[in-house]
MIZAMAR-369781 format. One record per residue: chain; z, x, y of N, C-alpha, C in turn. Coordinates in steps of 0.05 Angstrom, whole numbers, plus 32768, in hexadecimal, padded with zeros to 4 digits. Each point is the difference from the previous one (the first is absolute). Example, Ala and Ser with C-alpha at 12.3 -4.5 7.8 and 13.67 -1.06 7.14 Angstrom:
% MIZAMAR-369781
[A, [809C, 8108, 7F8E], [8000, 7FEE, 8018], [8000, 8012, 8018]]
[A, [7FF2, 7FF9, 8015], [8001, 8010, 8018], [800E, 7FF1, 8016]]
//
This chain:
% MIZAMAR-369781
[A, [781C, 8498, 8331], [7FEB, 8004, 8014], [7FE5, 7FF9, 7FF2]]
[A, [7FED, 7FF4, 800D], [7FE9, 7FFB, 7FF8], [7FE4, 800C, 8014]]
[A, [7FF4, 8004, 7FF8], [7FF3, 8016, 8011], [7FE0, 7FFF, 7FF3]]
[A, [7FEA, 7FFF, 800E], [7FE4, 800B, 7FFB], [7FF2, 8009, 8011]]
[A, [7FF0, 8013, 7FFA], [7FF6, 800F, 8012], [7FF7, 7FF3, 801B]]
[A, [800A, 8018, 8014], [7FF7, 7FF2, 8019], [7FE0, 7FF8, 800C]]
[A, [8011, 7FEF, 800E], [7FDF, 7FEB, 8000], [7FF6, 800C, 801D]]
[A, [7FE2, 7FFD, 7FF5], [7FEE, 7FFD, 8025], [8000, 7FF7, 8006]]
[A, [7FFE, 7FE7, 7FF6], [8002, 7FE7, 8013], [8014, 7FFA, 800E]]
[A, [7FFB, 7FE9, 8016], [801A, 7FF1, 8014], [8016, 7FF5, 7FED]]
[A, [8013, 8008, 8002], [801A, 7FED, 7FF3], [8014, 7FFA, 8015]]
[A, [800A, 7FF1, 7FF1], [801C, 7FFF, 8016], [801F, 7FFF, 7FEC]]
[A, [8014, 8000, 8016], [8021, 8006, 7FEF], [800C, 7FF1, 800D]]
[A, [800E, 7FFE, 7FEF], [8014, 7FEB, 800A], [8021, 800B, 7FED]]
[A, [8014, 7FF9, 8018], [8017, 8011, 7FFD], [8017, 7FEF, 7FFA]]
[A, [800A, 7FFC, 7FEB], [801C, 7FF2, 8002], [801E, 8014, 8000]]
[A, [8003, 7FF3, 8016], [8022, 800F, 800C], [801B, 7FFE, 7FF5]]
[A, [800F, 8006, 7FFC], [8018, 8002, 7FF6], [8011, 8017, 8010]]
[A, [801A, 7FFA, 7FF8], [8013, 8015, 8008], [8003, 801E, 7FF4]]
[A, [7FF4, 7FFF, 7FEB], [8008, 8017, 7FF0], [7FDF, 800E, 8000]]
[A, [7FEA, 7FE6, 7FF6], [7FE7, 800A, 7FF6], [7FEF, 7FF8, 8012]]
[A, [7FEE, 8006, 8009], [7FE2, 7FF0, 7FFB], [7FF3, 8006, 7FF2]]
[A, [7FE6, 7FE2, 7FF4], [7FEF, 8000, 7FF0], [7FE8, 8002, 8008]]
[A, [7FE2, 800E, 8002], [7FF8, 7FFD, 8008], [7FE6, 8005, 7FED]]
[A, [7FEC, 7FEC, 8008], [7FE8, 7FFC, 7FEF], [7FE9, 7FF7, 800A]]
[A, [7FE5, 8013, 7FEE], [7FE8, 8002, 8012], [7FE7, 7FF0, 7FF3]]
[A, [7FF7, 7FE5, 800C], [7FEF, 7FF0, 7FF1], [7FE7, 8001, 8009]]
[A, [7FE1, 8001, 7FF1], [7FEB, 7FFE, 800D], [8000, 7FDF, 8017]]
[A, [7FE4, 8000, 8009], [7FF8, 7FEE, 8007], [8003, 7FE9, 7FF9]]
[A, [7FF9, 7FFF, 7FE7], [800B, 7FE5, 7FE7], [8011, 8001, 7FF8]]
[A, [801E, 8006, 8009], [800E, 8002, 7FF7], [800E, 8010, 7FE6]]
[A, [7FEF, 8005, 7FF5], [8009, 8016, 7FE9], [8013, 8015, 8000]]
[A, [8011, 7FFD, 7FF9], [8019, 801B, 7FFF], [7FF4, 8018, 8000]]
[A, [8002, 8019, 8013], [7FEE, 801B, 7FF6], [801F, 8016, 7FF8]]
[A, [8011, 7FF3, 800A], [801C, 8014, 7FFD], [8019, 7FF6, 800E]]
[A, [8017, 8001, 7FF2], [8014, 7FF7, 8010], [8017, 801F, 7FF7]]
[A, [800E, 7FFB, 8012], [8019, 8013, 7FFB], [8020, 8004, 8016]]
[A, [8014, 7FFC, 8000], [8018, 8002, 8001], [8004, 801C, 8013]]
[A, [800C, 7FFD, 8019], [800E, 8019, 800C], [8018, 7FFC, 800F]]
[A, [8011, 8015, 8002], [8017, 7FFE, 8012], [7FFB, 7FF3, 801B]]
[A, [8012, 7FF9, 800F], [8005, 7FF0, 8011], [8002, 8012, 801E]]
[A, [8009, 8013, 7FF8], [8006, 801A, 800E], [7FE4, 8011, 800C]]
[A, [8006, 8011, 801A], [7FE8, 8008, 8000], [7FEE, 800E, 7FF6]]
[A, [800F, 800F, 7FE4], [7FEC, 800A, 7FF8], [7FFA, 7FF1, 7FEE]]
[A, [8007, 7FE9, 7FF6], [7FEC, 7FF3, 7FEB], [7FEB, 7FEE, 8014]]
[A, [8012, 7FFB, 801A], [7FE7, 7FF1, 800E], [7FDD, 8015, 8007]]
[A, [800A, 801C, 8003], [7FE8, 800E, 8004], [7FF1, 8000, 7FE7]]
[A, [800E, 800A, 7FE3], [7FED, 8003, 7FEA], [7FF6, 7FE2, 8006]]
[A, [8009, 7FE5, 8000], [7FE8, 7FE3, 7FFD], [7FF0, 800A, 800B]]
[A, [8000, 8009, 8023], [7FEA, 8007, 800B], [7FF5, 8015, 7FFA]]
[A, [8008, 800F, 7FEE], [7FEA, 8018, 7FFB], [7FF3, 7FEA, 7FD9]]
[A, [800C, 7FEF, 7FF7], [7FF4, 7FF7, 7FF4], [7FE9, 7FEA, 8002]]
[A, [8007, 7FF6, 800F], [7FEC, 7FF2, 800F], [7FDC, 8014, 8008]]
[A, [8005, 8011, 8003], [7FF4, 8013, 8014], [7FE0, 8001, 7FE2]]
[A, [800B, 7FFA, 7FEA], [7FF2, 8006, 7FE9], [7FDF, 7FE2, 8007]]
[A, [8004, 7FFC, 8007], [7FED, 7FE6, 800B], [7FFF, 7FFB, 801E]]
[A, [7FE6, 7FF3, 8004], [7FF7, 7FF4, 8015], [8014, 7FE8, 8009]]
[A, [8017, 8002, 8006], [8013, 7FE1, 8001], [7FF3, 7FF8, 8015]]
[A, [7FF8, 7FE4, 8005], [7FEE, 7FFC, 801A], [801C, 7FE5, 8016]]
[A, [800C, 8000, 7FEE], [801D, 7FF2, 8016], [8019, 8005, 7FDB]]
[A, [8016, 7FF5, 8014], [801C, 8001, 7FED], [8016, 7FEE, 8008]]
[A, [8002, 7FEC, 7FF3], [800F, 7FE5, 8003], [801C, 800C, 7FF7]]
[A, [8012, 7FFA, 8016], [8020, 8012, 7FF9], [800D, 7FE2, 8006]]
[A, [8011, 7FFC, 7FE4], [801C, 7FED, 8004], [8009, 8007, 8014]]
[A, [800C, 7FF0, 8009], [801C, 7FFB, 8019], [8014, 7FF9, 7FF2]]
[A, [800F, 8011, 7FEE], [801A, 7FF1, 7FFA], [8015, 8004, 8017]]
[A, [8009, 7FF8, 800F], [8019, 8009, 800C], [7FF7, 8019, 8012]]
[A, [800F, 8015, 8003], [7FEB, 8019, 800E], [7FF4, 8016, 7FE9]]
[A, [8006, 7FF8, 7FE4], [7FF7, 8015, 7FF0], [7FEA, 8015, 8000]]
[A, [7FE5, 7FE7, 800B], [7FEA, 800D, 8003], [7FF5, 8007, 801E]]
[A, [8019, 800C, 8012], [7FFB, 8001, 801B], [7FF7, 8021, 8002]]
[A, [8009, 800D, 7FF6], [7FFA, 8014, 7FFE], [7FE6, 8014, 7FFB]]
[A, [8004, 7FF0, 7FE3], [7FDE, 8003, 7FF3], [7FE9, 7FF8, 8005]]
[A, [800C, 7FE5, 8010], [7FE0, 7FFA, 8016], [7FFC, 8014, 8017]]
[A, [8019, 800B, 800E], [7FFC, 8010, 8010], [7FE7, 801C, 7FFC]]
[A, [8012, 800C, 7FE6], [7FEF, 8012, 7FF7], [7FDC, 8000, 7FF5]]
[A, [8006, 7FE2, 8001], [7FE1, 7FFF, 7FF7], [7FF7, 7FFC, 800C]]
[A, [8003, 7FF0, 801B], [7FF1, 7FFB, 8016], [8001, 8022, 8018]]
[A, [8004, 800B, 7FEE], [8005, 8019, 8010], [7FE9, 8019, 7FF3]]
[A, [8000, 7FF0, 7FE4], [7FE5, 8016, 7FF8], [7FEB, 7FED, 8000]]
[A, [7FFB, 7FEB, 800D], [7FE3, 7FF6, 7FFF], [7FFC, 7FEF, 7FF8]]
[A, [800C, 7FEA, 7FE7], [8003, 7FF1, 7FF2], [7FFB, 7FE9, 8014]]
[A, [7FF5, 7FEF, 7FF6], [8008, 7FDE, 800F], [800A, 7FF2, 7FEE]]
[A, [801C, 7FFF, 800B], [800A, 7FF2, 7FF6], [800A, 7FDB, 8007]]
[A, [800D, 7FF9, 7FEB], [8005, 7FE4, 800E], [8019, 7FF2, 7FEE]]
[A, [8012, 7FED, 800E], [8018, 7FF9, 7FFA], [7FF8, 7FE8, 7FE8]]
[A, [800B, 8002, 7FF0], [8002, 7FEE, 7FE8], [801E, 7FEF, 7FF9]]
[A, [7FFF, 7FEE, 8008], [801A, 7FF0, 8008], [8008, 7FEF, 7FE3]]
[A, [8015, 800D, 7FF2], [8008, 7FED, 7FE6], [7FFE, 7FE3, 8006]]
[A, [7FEC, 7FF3, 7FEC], [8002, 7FE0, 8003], [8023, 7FFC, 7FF3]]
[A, [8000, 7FDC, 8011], [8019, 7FED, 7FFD], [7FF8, 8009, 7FEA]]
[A, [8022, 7FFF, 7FE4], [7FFD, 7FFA, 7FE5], [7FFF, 7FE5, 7FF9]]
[A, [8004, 7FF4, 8016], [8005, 7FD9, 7FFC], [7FD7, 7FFA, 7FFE]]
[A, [7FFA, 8009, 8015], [7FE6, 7FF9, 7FFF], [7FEC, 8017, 7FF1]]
[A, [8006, 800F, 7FFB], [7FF4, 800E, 7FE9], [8003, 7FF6, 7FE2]]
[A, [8017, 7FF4, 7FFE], [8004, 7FFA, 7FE8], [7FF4, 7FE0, 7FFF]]
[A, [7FF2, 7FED, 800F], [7FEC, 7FEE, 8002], [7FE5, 8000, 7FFB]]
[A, [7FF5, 8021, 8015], [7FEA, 8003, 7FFD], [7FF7, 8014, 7FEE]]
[A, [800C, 800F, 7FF7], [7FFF, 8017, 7FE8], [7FF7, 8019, 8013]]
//
C-alpha cells in the first residue's frame, strides 16, 4: 500500500476490477499518484474502498468494466455520491500499436 496524507484538493480514482481484487488508486489533477491500495471483491472490501476513498475530495471515479466484476462496485458508489464513469479495457491488438 502506498499512501500520503489526504489531500484537499480535487482528485480523482480510478478502479481496476478483477475477480478476486480490486485495485484502486487516487491521483491529483496532474496526474500524480497520491495512494493506491488493494481490497476484497466482496462487500465488505467493496465498502472499506468506499470508506477509503472517503479520505479525499474524489471529484469523479473511472471503474473498469471487466466482464461484470465491477457491476457491483459501481453500484455502490453511485449510491454514495460518487460520479462515476465506465472505463472500457482497450483492444490489446490496438493497444499494443499505440502504447
Amino acid at each position: 500500500m502506498t499512501m500520503t496524507e489526504p489531500a484537499t484538493q480535487v482528485v480523482f480514482a480510478g478502479i481496476d476490477t478483477h475477480k478476486v481484487t480490486h485495485h484502486a488508486a487516487v491521483i491529483d489533477a496532474d496526474g500524480r499518484r497520491i495512494a493506491d491500495r488493494e481490497f476484497t471483491t466482496g462487500s465488505a472490501g467493496c465498502r472499506a474502498l468506499i470508506d477509503w476513498l472517503g479520505q479525499w475530495q474524489v471529484e469523479r471515479v473511472g471503474v473498469e468494466q471487466t466482464g461484470t466484476y465491477g457491476a457491483g462496485l459501481t453500484r455502490l458508489l453511485d449510491q454514495g455520491g460518487y460520479q462515476v464513469f465506465d472505463v472500457n479495457t482497450p483492444d490489446p491488438a490496438v493497444r499494443a500499436t499505440v502504447g
